[in-house]
FIDRENGU-194316 format. One record per residue: x negated, y, z negated of N, C-alpha, C, O in turn. Coordinates in steps of 0.2 Angstrom, whole numbers, plus 5000, padded with zeros to 4 digits. Layout:
N
XYZXYZXYZXYZ...
This chain:
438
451347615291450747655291450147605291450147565287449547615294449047575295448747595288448847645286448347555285448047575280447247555281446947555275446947535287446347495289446147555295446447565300445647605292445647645297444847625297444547615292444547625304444047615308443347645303442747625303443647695300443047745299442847715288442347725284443447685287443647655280442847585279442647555284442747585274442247555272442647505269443147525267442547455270442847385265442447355260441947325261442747365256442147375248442447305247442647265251442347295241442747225236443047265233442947325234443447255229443947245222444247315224444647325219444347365229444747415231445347395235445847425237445347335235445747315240446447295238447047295240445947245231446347235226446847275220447247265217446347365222446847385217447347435221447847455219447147435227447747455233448447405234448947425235448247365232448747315232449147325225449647335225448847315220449347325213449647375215450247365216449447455216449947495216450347485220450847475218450247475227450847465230451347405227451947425225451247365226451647335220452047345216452547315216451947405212452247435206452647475207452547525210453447465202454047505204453947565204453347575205454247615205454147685205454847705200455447685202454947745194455547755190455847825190455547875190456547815192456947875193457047925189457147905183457047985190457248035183457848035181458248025185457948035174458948045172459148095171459648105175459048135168459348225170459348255175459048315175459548225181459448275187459748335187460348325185459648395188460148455189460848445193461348485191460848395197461548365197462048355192462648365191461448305189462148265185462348315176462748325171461748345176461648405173462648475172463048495167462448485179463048505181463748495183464248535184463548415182464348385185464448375177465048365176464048365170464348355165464548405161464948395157464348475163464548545162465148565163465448585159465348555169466148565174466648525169467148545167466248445168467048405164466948415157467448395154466548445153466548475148466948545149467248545144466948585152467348655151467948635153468348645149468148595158469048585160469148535155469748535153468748495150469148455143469348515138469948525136468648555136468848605133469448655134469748675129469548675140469848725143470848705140471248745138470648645142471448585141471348575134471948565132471048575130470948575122471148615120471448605115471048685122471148765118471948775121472448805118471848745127472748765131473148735126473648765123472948665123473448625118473548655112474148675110472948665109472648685102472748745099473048755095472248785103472248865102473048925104473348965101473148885110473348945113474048945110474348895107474349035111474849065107475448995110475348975116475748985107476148955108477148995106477748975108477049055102477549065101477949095106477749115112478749105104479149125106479049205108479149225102479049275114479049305116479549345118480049315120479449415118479949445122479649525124479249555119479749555131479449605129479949665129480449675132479549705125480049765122479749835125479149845126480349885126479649945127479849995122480350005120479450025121479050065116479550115115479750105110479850155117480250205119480950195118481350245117481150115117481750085115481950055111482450015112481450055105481450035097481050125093480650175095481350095087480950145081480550105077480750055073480050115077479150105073479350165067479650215068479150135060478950155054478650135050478850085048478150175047477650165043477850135035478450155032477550095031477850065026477450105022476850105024477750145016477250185011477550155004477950105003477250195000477250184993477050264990476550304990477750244985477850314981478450304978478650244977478750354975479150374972480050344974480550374977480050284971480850284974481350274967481150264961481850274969482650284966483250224969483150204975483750204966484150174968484650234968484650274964485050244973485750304970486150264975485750234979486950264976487450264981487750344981487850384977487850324987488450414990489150384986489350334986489350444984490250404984490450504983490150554980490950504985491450564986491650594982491650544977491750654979492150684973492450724976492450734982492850774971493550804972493250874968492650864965493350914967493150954963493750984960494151014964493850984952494550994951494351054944493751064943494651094941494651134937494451104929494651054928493951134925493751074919494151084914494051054909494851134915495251104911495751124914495851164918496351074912497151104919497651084914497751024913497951124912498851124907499051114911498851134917499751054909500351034911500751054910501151014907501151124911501751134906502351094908502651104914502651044902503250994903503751044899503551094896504351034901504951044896505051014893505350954894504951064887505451034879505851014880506050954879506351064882507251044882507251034887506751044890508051004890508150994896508651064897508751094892508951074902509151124905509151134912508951094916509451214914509551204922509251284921509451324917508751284928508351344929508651404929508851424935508751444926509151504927508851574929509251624930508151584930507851634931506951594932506651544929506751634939506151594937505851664940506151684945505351684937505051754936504151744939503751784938504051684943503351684944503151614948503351554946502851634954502751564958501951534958501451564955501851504961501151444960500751514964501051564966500051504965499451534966499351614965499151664969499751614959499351694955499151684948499351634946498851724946498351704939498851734934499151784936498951714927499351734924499151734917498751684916499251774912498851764905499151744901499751724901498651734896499351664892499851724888499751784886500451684887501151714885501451734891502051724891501151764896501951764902502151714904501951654904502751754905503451714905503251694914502951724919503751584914503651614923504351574924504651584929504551544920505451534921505851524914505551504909506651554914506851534909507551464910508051464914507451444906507951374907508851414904508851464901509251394905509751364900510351324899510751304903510451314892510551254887511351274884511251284878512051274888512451264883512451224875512651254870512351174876512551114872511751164864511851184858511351154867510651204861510951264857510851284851511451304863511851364863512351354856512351394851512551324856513251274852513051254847513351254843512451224846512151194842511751234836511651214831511651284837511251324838511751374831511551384825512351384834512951424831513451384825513751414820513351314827513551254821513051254816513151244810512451264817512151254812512051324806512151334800511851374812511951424809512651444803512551464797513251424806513651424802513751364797514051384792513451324796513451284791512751304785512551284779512451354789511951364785512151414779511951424773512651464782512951514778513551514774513751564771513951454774514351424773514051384765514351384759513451354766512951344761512751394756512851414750512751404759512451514755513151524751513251514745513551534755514351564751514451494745514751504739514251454746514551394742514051404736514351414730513351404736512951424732513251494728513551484723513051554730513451614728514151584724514251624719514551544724515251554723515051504715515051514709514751454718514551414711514051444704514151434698513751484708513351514704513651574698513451584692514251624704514751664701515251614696515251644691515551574697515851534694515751494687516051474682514951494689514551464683514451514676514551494670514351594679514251654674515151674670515251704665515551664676516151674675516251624668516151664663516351574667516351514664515951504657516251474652515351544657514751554652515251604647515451604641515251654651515651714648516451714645516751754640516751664648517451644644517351594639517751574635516751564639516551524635516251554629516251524623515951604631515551634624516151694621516251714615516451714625516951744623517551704617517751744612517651634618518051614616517751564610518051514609517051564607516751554602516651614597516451614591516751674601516651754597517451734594517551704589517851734597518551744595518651654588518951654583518251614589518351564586518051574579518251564574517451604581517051614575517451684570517351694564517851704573518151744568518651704568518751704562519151664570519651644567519451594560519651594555518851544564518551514557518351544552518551524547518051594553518151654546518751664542518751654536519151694546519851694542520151624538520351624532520151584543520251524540519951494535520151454531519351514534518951494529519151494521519151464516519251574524519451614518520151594515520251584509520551594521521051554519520951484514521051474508520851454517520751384515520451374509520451324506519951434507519451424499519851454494519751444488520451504495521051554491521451484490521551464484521451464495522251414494522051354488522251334483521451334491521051284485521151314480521551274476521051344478520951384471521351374468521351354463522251414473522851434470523151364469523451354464523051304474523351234471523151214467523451164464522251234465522051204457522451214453522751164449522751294452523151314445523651324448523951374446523951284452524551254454525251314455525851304454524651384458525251434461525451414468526051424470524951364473525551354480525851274480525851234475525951264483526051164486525351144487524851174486525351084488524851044490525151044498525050994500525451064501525651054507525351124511525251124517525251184506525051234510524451244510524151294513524151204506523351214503523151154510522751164514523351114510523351064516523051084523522551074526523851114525523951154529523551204531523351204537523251244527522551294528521751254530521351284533521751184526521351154525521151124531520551114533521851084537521751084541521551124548521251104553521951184546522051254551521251274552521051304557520651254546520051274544519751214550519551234555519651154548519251104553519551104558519151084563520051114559520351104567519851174570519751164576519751224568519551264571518651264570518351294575518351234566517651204567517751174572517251194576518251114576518051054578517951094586517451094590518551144587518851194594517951234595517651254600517851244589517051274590516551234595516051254599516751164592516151124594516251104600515751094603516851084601516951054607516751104614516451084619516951184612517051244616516051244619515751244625515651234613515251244615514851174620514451184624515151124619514751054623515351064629515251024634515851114630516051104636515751154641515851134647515351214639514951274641514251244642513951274647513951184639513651144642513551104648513151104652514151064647514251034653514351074661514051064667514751114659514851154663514151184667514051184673513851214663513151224664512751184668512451184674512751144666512151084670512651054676512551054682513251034674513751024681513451074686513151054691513451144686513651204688512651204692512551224697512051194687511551174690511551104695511351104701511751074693511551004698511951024707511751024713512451044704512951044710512451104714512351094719512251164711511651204714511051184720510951194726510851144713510251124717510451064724510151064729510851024722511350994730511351034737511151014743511651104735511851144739511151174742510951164747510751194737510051214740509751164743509651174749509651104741509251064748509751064751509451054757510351054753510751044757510551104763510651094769510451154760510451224762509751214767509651224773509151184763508551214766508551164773508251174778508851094772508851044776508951074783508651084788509551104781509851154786509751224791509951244797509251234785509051294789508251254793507951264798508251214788507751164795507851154803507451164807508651124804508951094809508851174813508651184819509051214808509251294812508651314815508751334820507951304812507451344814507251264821506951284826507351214820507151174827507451194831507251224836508351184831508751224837508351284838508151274844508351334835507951404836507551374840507651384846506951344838506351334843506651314849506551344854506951264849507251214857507551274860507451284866508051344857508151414861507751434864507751464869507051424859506551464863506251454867506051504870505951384869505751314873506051344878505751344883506851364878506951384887506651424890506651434896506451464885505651504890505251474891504951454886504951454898504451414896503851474900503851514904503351474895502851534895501951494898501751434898501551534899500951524900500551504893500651554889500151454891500051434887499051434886498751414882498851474893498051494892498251514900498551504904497651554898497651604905497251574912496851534911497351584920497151544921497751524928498351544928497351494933497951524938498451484938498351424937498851504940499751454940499651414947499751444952499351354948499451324955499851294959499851284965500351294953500951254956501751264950501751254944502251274953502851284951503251224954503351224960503651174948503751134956504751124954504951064953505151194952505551204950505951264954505851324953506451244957506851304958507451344954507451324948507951404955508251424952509051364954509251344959509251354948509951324949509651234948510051194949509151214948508851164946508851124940508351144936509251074939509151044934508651004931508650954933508051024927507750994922507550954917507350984912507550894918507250834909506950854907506450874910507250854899506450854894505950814895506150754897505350834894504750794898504350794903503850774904504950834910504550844920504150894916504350924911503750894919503050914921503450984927503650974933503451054923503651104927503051134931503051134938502751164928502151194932501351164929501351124924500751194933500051174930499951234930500351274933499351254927498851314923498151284925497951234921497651304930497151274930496651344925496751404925496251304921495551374919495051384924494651334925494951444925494551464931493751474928493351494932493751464921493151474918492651414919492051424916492851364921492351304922492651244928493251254930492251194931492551154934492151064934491551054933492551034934492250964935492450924940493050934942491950874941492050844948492250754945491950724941493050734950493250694948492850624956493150614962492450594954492250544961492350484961492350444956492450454968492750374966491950314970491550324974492150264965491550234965491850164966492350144964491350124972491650064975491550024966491050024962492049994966492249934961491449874959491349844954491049884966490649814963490049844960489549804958490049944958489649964954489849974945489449974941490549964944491049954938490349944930490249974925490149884934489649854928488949894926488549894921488949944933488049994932488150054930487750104929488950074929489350144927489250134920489350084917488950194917489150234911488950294909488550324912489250324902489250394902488550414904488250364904488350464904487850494904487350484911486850504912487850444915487450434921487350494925487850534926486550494928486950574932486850554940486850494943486950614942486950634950486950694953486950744950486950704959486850754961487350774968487750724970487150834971487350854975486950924980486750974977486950924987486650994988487451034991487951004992487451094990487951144990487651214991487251244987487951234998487651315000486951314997486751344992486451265002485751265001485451254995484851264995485751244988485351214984485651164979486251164979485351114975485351054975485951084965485951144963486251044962486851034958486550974953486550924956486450984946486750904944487150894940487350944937487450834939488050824937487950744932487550694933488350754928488150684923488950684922489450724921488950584921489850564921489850574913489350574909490350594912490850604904491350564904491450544898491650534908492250504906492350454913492450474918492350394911492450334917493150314915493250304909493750304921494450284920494150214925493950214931494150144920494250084922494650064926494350014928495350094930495850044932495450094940495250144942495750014943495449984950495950024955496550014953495850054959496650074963495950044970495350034970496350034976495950004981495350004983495050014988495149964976494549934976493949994974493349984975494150034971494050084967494150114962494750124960493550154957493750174952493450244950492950264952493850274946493750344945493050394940493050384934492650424943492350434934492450534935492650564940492250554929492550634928491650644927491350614922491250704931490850704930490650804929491050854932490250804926490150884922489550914925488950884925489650974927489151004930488451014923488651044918488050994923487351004917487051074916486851094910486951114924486851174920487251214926487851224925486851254933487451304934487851284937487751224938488451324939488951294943489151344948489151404947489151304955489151334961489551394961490151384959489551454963490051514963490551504969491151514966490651484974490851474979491251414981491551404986491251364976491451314975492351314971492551354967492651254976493551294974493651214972493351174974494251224967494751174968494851144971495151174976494951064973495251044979494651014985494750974989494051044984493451034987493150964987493050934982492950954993492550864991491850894994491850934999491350864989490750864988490550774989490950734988489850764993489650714994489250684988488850734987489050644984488850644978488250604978488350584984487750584977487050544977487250534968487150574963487450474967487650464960486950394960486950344963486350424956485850384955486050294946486350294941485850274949485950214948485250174943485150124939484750234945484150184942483550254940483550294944483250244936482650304935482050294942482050244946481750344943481350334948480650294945480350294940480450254951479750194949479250204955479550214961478650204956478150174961478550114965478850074962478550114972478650064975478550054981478750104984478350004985478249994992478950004996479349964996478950044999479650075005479450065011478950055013480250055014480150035022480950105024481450115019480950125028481450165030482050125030481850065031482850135030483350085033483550075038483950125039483550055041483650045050484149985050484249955045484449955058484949925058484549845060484749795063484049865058483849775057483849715053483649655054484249755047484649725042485049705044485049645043485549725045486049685051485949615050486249575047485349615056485449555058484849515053485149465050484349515050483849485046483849495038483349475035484649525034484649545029484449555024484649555019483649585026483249575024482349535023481849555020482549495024482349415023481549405027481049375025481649465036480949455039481049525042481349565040480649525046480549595051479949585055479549535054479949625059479349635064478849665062478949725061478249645061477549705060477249705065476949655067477149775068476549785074475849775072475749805067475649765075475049745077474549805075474649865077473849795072473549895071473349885080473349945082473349855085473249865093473749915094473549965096474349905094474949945093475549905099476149925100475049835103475049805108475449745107475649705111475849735100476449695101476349695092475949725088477049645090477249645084477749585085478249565089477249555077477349495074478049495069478149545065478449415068478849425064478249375058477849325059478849425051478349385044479149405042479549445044478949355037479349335031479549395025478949415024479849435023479849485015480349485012480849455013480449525006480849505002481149585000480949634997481649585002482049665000482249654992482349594990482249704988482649724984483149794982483649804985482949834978483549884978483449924983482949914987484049984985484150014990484350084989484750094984484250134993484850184993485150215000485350175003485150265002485550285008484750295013484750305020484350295011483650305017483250265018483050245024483150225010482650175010482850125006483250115001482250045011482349995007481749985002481249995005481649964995481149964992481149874992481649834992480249854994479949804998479549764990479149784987479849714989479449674982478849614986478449584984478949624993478349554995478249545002478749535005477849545004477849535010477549595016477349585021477449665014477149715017476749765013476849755007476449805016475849835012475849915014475949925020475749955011475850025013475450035019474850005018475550075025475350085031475250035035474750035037475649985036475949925041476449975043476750025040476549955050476949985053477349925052477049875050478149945054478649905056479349925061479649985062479449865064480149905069480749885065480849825064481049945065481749955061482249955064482849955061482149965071482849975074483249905076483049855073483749905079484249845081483649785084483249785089483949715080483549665082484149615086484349555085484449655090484949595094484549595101484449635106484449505101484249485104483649465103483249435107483549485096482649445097482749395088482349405083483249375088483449335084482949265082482549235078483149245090482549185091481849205093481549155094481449265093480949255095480549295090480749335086479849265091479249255084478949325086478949365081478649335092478349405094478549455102478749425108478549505101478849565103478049605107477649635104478249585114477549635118477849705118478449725118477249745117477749825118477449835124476849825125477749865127477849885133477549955132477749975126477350005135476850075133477150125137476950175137
């Protein structure tokens, strides 16, 4: 471009300042809206690949649908520990009747399921050898009697010839006496012998001495005749003991009702031989009942008296407290006898099994989750919590403790109104979160 134009004035010192500026650099902008935007773009794809590294979900998924899991609310309230275990329901009290004696059935007058009052008769046994026994004794008991009687007559027969023969002595001693004090006199003044005065004199003490002896023999006799008595009477009463047990073992072959109450069972035919001791019939009392239930062995140690439990029966609820636990183990179970507390079911029989809720623990405040088959596989230990979105569910860590047949009671790890999924976790073993599918 010309810069000398025709019409231009040429001054001084303009020419020179036209020249400087053409001279002088001209300086570029550094923020262009270019490079503005080109630093924009590699900051969002750095960032973008930072959040992909850093932020973004990384876990393990799986998606689930909604429709083929069970969701349940974790609350808090009132729980209990109890296990189920079975009972029997048996009569609350039940006679054995065993045989006394042994014997062979000879009438049996009544069979198992009719009610019978106590003292009837429901079979009678019998017993040669008791029969026999029965008749030796007797006879030795009477035999005792006559020996008694015979010693006793004996004894008064003997009193009476002895006192008899004291009367007759005591008069002969008299005579003799007389004798014997004449004849003294008459050999003083020497009208008889000293031989006949002698002879009276002797005739005299001989007849004192027959006195004395007569009466120590009436003695002895006496008390021989007591002792030998008294022999015979305990001998007697021993006897009539044997006779009254025989007697009884005769009557033991009646075997009778012993409390009223229904006969259940007879387990004895006619012509049937029977040991003392079988167990012939049972007697249940239809006045009350208790329930006999068996309890897995690894509860043994949390059993004891006064524990209760319960049951529902024709619509309303029963309780029942154990009275008597039998220790011994039969397949891997053990027995307790447990007693109705206040009413008892009308419609309820013998022989009946009842489901039992035998509780284990008092009731407490507690965090609850339902029991579901997720236990299984996590036993406890984590679970899934949904999301309040409802749009998936995470696994966390928790901590189970006691339990009963519904619920598990939760010591850490959830909080009342968290949902959780309870159903089967097969297959999401290995994964962290569960999409629900809607």
């Amino acid at each position: 471009m010309n810069l000398w134009h025709p019409c231009w004035v040429r001054q001084p010192g303009l020419e020179n300042t036209l020249k400087m500026a053409m001279d002088r650099k001209i300086k570029k902008k550094t923020w262009t809206a270019k490079r503005i935007l080109t630093i924009l773009g590699i900051t969002g794809v750095v960032s973008l690949i930072l959040y992909v590294f850093i932020f973004a979900d990384k876990s393990s998924k799986l998606n689930v649908e909604l429709d083929k899991i069970n969701v349940a609310t974790v609350t808090e309230g009132a729980f209990q520990e109890f296990i189920p275990v079975e009972g029997t329901v048996n009569p609350k009290t039940t006679i054995f009747l065993d045989a006394i004696v042994g014997g062979n059935v000879d009438e049996k007058f009544l069979e198992g399921g009719v009610e019978v009052q106590e003292g009837d008769t429901i079979l009678k046994l019998e017993n040669d050898n008791l029969e026999m026994n029965y008749i030796r004794e007797q006879t030795q008991a009477n035999l005792l009697r006559n020996d008694i009687e015979n010693t006793n007559l004996n004894l008064k027969q003997r009193l009476f010839q002895s006192k008899s023969s004291i009367i007759n002595l005591d008069f002969d001693i008299d005579e003799a006496k007389d004798a014997y004090e004449r004849n003294q006199q008459l050999w003083k003044d020497k009208v008889i012998s000293e031989q006949d005065f002698l002879n009276s004199k002797r005739r005299y003490e001989r007849l004192i001495a027959r006195r004395v002896n007569e009466i120590e023999s009436a003695k002895f006799d006496s008390l021989n005749a007591v002792t030998s008595t008294k022999q015979n009477e305990e001998r007697l009463e021993s006897t009539k003991e044997s006779l009254e047990i025989v007697k009884g073992n005769l009557n033991n072959l009646w075997v009778t009702a012993k409390i009223s109450g229904l006969l259940s069972t007879v387990n004895v035919e006619v012509g049937q031989n029977v040991n003392a001791g079988q167990t012939i019939a049972q007697i249940d009392d239809l006045n009350g009942f208790k329930i006999i239930a068996r309890v897995d062995q690894h509860y043994l140690a949390r059993v004891y008296d006064g524990l209760k439990g319960s049951f529902d029966f024709a619509g309303k609820n029963y309780s029942l407290v154990i009275r008597k636990i039998f220790p011994e183990i039969n397949n891997g179970q053990f027995n307790v006898e447990m007693l109705f507390e206040n009413e008892v079911p009308e419609e309820i029989r013998r022989g009946q099994t009842v489901p039992i809720r035998l509780q284990l623990s008092e009731e407490r405040q507690a965090v609850m989750i339902p029991r579901g088959s997720f236990f299984q596989t996590t036993g406890g230990n984590w679970i899934f919590v949904v999301d309040h979105s409802g749009d998936f569910a995470v696994k966390r860590n928790i901590s189970i403790g006691n339990q009963n047949t519904r619920q598990y009671e939760v010591l850490e790890g959830l909080k009342p109104g968290e949902q959780v999924i309870t159903s089967s976790y097969d297959g999401y073993e290995d994964k962290d979160k569960l999409i629900i599918k809607k």
